[in-house]
VEXRO-14003 format. One record per atom (N, C-alpha, C, O, CB): residue in one letter; y, z, x. Coordinates in steps of 0.05 Angstrom, whole numbers, plus 5000, padded with zeros to 4 digits. Atoms other than C-alpha are relative to their C-alpha. Last residue first. Glycine has a CB too. Layout:
N
AYZX
...
% end
This chain:
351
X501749805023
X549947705353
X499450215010
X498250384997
X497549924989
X498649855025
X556347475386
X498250134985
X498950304970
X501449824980
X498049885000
X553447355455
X501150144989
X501950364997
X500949935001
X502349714987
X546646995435
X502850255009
X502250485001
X497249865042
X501149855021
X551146535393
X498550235002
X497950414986
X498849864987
X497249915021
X556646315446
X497450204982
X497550444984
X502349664976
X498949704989
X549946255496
X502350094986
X502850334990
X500949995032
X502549754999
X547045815445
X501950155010
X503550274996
X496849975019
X499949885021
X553745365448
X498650224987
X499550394972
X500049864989
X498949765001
X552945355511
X501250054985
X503050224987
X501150065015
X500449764993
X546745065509
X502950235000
X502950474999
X498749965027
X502249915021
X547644515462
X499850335012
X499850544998
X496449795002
X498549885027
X554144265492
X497850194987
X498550384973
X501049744975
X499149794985
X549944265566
X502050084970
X502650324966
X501649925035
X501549734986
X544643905532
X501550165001
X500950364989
X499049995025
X500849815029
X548943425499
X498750125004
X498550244983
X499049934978
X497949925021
X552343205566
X499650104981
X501250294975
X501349854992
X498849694984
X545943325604
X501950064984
X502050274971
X501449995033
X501949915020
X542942655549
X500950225015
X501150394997
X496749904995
X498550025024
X549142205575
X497850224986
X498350254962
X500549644984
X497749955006
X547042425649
X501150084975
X502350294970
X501049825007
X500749664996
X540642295641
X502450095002
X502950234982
X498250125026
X500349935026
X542441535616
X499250305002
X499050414981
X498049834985
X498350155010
X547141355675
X498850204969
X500150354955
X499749625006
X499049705015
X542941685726
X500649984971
X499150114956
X502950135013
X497950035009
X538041075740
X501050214989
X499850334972
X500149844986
X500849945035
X532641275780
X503649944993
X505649995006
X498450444988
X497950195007
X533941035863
X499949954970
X500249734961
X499649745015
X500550244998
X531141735892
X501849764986
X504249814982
X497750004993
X500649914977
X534342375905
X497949745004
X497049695027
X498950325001
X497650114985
X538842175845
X497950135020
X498550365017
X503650114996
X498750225001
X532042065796
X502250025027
X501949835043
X501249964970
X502450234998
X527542705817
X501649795007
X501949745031
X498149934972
X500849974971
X534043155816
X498349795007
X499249625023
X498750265006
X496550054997
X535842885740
X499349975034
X499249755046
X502850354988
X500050205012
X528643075718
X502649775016
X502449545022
X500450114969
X502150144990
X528943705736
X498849745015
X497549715035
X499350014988
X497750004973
X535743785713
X497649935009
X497449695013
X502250285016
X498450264992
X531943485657
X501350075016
X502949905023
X501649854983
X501150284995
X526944015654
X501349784996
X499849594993
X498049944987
X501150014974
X531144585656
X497849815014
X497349795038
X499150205001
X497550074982
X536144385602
X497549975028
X497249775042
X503250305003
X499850254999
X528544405560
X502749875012
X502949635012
X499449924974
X502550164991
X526344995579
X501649734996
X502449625016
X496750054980
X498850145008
X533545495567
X496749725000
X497849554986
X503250015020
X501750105026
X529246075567
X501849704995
X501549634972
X500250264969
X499549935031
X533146435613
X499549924981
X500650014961
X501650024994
X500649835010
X528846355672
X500750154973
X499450314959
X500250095015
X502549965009
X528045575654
X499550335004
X497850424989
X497849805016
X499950055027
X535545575657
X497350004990
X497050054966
X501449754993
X498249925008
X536445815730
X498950094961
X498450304950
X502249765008
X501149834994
X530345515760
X501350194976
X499950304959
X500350045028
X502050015012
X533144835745
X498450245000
X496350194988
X498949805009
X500049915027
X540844965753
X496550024985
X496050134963
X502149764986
X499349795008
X541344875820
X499850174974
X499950424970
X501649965005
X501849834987
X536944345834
X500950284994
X499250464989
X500049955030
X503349925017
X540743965789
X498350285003
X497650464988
X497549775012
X498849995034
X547244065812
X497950034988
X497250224973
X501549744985
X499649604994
X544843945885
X500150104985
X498650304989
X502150165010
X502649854990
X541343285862
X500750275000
X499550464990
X498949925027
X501449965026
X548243085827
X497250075008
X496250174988
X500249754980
X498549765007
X551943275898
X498649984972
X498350214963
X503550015003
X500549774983
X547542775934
X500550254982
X498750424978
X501950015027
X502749995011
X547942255879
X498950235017
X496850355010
X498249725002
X500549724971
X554942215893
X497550104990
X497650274973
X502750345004
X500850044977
X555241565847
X499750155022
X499150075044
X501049865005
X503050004996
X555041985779
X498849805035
X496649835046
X498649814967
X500850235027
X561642165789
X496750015013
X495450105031
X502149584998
X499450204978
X562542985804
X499449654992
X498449614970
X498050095027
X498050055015
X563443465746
X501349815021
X503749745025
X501650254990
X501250215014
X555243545740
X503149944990
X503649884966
X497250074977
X501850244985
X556844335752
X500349694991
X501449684969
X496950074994
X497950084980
X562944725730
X497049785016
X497049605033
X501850355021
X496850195000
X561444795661
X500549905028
X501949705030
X503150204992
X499650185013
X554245005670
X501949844992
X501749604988
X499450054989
X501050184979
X555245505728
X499549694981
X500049484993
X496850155015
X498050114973
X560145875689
X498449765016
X499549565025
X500650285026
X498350265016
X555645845615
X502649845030
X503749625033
X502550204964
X502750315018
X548646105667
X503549784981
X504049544984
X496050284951
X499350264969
X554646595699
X498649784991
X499749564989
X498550065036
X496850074993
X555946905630
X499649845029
X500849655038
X502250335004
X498650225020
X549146885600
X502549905012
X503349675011
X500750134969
X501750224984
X546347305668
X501249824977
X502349634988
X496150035005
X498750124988
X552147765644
X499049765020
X500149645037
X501150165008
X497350165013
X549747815573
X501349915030
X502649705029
X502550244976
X500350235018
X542847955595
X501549814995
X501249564995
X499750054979
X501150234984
X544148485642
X500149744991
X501349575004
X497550045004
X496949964990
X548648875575
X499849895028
X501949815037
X501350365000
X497650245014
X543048645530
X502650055012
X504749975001
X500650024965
X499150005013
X536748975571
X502549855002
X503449715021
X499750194994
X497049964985
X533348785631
X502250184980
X503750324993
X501649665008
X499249784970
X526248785614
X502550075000
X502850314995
X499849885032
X501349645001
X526748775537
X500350055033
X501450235044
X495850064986
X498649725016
X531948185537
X499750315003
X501250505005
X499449994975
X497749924981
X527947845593
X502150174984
X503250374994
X501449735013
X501049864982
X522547845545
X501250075015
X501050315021
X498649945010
X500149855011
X526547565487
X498150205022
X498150445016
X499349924976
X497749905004
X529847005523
X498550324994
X499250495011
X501949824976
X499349974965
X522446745546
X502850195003
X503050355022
X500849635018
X500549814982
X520446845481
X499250165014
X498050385017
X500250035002
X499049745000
X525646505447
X498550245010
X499550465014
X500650064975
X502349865010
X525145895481
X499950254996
X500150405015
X498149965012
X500849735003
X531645615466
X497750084993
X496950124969
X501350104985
X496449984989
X534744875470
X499250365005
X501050485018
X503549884965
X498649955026
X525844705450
X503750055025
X504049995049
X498150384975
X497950174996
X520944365495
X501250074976
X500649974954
X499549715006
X497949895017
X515244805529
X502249834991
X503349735011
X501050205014
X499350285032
X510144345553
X502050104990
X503249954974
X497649944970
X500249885045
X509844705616
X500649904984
X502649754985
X501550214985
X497649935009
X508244295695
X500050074970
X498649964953
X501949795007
X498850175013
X502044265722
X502850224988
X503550454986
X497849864978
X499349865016
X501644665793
X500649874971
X503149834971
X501850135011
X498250195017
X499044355849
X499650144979
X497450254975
X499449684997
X502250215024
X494644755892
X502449954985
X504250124986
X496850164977
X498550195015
X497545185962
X498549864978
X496149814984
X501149815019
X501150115031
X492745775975
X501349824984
X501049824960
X499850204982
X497350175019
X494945856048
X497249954974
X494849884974
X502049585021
X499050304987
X490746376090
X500849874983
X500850014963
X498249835014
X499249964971
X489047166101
X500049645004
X499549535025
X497550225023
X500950274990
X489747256027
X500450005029
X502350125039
X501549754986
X498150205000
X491248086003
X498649715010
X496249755014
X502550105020
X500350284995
X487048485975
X500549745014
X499349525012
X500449984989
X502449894989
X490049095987
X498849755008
X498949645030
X498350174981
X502049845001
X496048745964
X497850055012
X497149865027
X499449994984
X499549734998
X501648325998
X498150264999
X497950435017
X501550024984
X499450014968
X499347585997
X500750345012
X499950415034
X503149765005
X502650094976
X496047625928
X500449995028
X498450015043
X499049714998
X502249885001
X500548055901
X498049945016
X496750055034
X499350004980
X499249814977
X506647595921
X497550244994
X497350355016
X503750134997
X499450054973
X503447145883
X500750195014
X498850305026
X501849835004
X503149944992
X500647595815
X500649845030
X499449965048
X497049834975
X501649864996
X508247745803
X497250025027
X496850145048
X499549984977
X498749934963
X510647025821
X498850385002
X497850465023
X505349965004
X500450104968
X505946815769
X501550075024
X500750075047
X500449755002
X502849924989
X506847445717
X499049865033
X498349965054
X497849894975
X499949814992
X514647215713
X497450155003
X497650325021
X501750084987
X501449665014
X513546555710
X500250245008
X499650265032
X497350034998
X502249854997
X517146145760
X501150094972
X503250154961
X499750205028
X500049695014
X522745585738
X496850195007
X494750094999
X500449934960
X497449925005
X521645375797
X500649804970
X500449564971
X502049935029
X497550165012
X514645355811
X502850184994
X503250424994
X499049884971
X499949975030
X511245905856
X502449784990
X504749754998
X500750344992
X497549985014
X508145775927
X500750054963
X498950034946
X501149735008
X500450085026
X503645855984
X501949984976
X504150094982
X498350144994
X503149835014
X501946066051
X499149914972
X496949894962
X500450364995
X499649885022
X507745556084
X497250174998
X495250135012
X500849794977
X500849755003
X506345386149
X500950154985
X501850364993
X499950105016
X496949724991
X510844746153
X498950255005
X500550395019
X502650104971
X500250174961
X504244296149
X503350155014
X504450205035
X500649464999
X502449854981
X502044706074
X500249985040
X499250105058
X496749804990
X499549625002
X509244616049
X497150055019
X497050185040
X499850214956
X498049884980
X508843836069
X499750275005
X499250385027
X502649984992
X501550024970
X501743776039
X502950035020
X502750135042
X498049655007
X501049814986
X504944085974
X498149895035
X496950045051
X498150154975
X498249784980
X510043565974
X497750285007
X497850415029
X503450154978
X499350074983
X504442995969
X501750285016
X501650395039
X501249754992
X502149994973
X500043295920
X501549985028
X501050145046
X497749714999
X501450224993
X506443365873
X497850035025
X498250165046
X502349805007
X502450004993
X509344075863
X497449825000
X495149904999
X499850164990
X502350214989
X516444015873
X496750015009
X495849975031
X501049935021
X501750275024
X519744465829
X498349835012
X496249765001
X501949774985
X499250434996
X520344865892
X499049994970
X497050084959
X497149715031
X499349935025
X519645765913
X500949684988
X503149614996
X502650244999
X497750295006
X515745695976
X501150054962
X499750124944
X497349575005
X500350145020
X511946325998
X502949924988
X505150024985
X498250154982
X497750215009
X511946566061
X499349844979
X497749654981
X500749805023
X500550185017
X507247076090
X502649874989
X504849984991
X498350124981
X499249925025
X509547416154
X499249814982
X499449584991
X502950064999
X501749965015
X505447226218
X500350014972
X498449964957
X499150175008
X501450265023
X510946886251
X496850134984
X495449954975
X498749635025
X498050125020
X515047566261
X498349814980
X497949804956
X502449835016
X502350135022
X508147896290
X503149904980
X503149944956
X496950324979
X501149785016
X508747556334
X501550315003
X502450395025
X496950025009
X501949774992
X513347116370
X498450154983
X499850234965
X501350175012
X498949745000
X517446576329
X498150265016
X497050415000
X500350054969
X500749984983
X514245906315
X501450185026
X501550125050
X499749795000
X502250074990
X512646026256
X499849965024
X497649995034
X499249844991
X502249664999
X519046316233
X496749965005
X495350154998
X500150214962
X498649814977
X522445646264
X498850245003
X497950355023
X502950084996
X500950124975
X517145166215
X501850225026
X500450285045
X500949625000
X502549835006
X519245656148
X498949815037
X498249975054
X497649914956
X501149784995
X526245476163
X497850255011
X497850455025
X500249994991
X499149924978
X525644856168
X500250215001
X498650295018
X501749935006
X502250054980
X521644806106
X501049985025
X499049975040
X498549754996
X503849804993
X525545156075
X499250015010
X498750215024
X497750014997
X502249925026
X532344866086
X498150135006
X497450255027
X498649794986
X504350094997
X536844946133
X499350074981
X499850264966
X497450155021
X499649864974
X545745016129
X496449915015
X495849765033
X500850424993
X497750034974
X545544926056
X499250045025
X497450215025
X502350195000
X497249744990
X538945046020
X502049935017
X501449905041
X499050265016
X497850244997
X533544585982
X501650225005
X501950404989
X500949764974
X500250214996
X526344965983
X503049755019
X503049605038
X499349964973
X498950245019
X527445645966
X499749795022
X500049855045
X503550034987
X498050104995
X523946186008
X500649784977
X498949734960
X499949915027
X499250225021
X521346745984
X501449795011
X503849835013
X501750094979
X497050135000
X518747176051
X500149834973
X498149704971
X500649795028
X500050375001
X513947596054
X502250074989
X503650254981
X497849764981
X503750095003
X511348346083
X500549784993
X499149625005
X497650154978
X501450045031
X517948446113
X497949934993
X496649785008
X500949874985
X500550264996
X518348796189
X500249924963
X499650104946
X496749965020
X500749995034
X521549496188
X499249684988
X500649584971
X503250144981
X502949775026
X520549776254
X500249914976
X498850044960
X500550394993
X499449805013
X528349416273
X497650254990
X497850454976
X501349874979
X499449854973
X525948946316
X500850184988
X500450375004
X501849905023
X502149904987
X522648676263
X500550125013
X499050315017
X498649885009
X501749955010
X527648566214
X498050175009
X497350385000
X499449844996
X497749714994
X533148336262
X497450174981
X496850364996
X504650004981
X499149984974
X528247706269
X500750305003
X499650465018
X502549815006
X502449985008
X526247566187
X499550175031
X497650335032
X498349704990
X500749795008
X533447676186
X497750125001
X497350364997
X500550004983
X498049724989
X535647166237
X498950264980
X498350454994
X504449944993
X502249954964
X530146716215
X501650235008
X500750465010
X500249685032
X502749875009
X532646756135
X498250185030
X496750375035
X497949694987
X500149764995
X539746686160
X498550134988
X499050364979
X501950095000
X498249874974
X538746016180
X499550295011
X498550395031
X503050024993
X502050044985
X534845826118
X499950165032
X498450315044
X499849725001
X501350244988
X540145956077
X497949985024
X498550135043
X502149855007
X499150175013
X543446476025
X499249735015
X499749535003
X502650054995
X498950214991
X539847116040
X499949714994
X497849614986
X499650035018
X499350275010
X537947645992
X502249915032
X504150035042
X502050024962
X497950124980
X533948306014
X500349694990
X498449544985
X499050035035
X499250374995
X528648455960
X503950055011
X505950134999
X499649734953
X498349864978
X525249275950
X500549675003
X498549535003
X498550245029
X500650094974
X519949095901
X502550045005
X503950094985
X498749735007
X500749794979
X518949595840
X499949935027
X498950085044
X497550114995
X502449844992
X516949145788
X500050165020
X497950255029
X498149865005
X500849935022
X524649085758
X496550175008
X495850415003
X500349694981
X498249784992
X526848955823
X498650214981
X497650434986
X503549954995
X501849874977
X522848355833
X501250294990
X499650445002
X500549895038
X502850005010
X525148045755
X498950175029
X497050325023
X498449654993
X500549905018
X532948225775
X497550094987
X497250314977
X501149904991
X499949744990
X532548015842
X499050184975
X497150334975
X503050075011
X503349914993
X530147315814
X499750345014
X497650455018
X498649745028
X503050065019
X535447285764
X497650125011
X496050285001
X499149674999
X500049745022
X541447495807
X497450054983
X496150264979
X502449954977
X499349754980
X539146995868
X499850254976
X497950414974
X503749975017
X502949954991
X538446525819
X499550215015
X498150395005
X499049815015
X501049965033
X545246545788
X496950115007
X495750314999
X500149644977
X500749785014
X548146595859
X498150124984
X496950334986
X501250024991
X498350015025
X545145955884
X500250304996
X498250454998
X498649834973
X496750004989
X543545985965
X500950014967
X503350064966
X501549665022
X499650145022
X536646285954
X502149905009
X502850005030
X500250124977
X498750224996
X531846606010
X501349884983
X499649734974
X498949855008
X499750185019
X529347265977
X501849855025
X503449975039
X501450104968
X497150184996
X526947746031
X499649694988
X498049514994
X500849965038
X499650435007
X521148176003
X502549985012
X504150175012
X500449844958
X496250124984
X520448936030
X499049694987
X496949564990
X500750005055
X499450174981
X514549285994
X501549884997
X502749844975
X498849885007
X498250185027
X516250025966
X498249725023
X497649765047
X505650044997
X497750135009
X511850486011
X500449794988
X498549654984
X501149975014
X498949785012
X505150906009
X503549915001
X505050074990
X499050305018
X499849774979
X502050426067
X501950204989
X503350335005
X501149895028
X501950024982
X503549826022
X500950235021
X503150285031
X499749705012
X499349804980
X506249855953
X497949955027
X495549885025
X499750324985
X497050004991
X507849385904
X500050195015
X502150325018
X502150024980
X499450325000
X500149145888
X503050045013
X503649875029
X500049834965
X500350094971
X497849925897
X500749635006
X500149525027
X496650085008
X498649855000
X501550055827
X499850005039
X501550035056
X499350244977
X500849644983
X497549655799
X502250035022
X503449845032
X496250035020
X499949934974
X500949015769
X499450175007
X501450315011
X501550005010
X501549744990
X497648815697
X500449995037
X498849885052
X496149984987
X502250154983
X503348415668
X498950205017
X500250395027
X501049765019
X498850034978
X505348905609
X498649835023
X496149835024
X500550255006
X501950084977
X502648845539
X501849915027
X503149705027
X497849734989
X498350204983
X507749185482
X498449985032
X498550155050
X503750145002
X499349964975
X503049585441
X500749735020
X499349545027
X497850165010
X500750054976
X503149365368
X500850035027
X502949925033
X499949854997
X498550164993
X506849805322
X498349945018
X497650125033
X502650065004
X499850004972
X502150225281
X501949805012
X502349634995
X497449975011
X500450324971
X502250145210
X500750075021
X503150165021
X502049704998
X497550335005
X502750835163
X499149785025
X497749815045
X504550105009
X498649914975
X496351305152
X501749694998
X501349474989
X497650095034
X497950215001
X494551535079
X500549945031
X501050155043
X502950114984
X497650024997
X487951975090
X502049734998
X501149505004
X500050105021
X498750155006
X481252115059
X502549985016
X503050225017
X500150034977
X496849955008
X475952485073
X501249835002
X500149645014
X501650175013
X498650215002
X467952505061
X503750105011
X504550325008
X499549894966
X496549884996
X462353045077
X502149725000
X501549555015
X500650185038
X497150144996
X456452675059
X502150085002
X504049974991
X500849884985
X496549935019
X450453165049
X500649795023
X499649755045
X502250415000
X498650074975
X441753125067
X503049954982
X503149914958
X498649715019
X499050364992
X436053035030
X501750035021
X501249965044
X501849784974
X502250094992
X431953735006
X500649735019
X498949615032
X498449974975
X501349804981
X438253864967
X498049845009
X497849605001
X498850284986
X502549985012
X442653324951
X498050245016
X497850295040
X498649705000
X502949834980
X449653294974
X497850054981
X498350134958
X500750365014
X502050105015
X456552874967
X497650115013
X497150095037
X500049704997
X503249984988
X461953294988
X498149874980
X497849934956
X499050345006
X502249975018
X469553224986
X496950145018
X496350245040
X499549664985
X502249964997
X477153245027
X497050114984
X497050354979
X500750095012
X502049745012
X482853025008
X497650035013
X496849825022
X499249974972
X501750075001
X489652745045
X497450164973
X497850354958
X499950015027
X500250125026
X496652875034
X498049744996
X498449524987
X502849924995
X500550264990
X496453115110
X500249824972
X500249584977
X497149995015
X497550144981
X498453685097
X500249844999
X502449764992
X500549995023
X498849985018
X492153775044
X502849885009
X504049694999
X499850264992
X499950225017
X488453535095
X501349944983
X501849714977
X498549964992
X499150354982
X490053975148
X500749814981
X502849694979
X497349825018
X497449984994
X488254555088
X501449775021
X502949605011
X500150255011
X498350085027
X482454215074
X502150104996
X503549984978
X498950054977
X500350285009
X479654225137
X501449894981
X502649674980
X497849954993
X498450104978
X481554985152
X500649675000
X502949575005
X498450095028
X497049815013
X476455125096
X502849985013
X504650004996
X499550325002
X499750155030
X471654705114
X502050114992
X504050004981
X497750034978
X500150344994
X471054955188
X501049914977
X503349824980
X497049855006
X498450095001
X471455815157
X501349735003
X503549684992
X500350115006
X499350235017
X465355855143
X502050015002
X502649944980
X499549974977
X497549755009
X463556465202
X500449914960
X500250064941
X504449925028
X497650045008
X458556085237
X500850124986
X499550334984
X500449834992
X497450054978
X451556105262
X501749984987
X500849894966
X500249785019
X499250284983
X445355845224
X502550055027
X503049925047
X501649754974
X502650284991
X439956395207
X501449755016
X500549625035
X498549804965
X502649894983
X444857015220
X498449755009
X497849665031
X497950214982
X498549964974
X451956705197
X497250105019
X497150085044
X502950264996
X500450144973
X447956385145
X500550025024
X499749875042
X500649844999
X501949954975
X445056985111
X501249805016
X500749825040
X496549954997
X498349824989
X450856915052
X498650095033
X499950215051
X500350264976
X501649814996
X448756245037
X500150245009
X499750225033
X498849925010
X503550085031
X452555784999
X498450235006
X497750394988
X496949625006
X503050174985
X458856135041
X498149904985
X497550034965
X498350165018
X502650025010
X465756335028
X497849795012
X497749595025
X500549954974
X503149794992
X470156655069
X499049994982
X498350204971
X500050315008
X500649814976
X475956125037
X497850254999
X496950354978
X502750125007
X498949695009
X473955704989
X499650205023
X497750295035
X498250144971
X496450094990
X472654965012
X501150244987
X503350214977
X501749644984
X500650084978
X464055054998
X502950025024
X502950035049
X498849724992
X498749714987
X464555474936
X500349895038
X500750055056
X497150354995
X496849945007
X465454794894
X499950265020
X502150345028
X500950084961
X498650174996
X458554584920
X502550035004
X503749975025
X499649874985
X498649894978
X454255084903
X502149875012
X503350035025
X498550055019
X498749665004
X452654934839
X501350085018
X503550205014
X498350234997
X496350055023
X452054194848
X500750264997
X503150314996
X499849854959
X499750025033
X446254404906
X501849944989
X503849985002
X499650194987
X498949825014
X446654334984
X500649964964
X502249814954
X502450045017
X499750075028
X441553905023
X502650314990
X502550544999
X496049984981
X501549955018
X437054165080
X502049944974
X501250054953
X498650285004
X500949744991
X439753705136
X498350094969
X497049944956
X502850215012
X502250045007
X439652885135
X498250385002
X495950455009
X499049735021
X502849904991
X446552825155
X497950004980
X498449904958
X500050285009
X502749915024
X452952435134
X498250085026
X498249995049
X498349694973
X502649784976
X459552465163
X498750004986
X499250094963
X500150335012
X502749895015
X464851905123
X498750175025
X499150115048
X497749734986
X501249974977
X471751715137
X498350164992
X498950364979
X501350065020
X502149835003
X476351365091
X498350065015
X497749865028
X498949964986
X501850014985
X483551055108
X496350204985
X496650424975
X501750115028
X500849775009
X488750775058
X497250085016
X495349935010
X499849984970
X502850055009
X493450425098
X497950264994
X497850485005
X498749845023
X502349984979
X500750525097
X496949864997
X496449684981
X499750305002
X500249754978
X505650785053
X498649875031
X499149935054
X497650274986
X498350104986
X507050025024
X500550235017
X501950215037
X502149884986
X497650005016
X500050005000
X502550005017
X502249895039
X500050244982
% end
């Protein structure tokens, strides 16, 4: 009904039976069917009696169905209201983010703010300790000062496309770096997960990698795998298909990051996501350099905030100006994208 659900719960045995006469004295206090039983069986009677008080509380009842010689049904009844389903967490133990009874150290490689804020935000959240640097450069220098310091990091994030060096430059210098610098795991953070680019990442001495937009369980269970008890002692690169997801708002992807972070995080990851959206994609379409960067920038971005389908045409966008794809019509479909979204972010704002 609209209390609740109506529950019933039965005990039956197969003992010596209790008569219709006796029956009613059964839920009366210090009473007994048998007045010997405290000798022959044990007990006081008070159980039944205590029972049906609870129950009564409880704006339950309690009976008895009983035959002598056969065996009794003790029955009861209760109203109980709907449970709220338990909110399922990705299953990280507790030894997954810790090694040797401390936090573990990540160093995020990113050069985009937005990202940078995002992905600190999801490590932080499980309990990882994440140093942010903005290019490849001053990945080696840290991964460097790091060590010499006693406090080496257990892996590295790097991003792919970065001012100054990229990744995979990067990730080729900290390899060939003295021990135990080049030992550190390194995992590649790329949309690009074609057969081809992952044989680059594997020939740079990458370990392994998470799409961009990452899942928040997959980069989880990654850096798990290279970090934990468990951990991998060699590259697990594999091509990654890409998500069918295709709406202006997957709600959720929005609605999970809501509950981690809450709505006052939320709103100001909305506010750089509508800054970085106006001001990108305001170059012409023949600087095909700077509309790759634009892309790239934004594809991680908008797939963590649920945006899926901006984040597969910057995607999309990058692919074409980093090769000879015609912009012309991705372009005219970004333009109503980028109205679509930040008009969302107006509406996620005000409600």
């Amino acid at each position: 009904g609209a209390r609740g659900h109506d529950l019933r719960f039965e005990v039956t045995d197969t003992g010596i039976g209790i008569n219709s006469a006796q029956q009613d004295r059964l839920f009366k206090r210090f009473s007994q069917v048998d007045g010997s039983i405290s000798r022959r069986f044990g007990g006081t009677g008070l159980g039944l009696v205590i029972c049906r008080h609870l129950l009564s509380l409880m704006g339950g009842e309690i009976g008895v169905d009983s035959r002598e010689g056969v065996g009794s049904t003790f029955w009861f009844t209760l109203t109980l209201p709907p449970g709220e389903r338990p909110t399922i967490e990705h299953p990280v133990a507790a030894a997954d983010i810790e090694i040797g009874g401390r936090p573990v150290r990540l160093l995020l490689a990113e050069d985009v703010p937005l990202n940078q804020k995002l992905a600190c935000a999801v490590l932080e959240a499980q309990g990882y300790v994440v140093d942010v640097v903005e290019d490849g450069a001053e990945a080696i220098v840290a991964v460097e000062a790091a060590v010499k310091q006693g406090r080496g990091y257990d892996l590295v994030l790097m991003d792919m496309q970065m001012p100054v060096m990229d990744g995979l430059t990067a990730t080729r210098r900290i390899r060939a770096l003295p021990p135990p610098a080049c030992e550190i795991p390194i995992v590649a953070m790329t949309a690009n997960v074609l057969p081809k680019q992952i044989d680059d990442l594997r020939a740079a001495g990458m370990n392994d990698h998470v799409g961009k937009p990452f899942r928040r369980a997959d980069l989880y269970a990654t850096i798990a795998r290279w970090t934990g008890p468990q951990r991998e002692t060699h590259p697990a690169l594999a091509a990654v298909p890409p998500d069918g997801q295709d709406a202006v708002l997957d709600g959720a992807v929005f609605s999970a990051l809501k509950e981690g972070f809450g709505l006052e995080r939320v709103a100001t990851l909305l506010d750089l996501m509508g800054s970085e959206l106006r001001d990108r994609f305001r170059s012409d379409e023949d600087d095909r350099v700077q509309v790759a960067h634009d892309a790239h920038a934004l594809v991680s971005a908008a797939g963590m905030l649920g945006f899926t389908r901006l984040s597969r045409l910057c995607r999309e966008i990058e692919v074409a100006a980093n090769g000879d794809g015609d912009l012309r019509p991705l372009i005219h479909r970004l333009e109503v994208q980028r109205a679509e979204v930040l008009g969302t972010i107006h509406e996620l704002k005000a409600a």
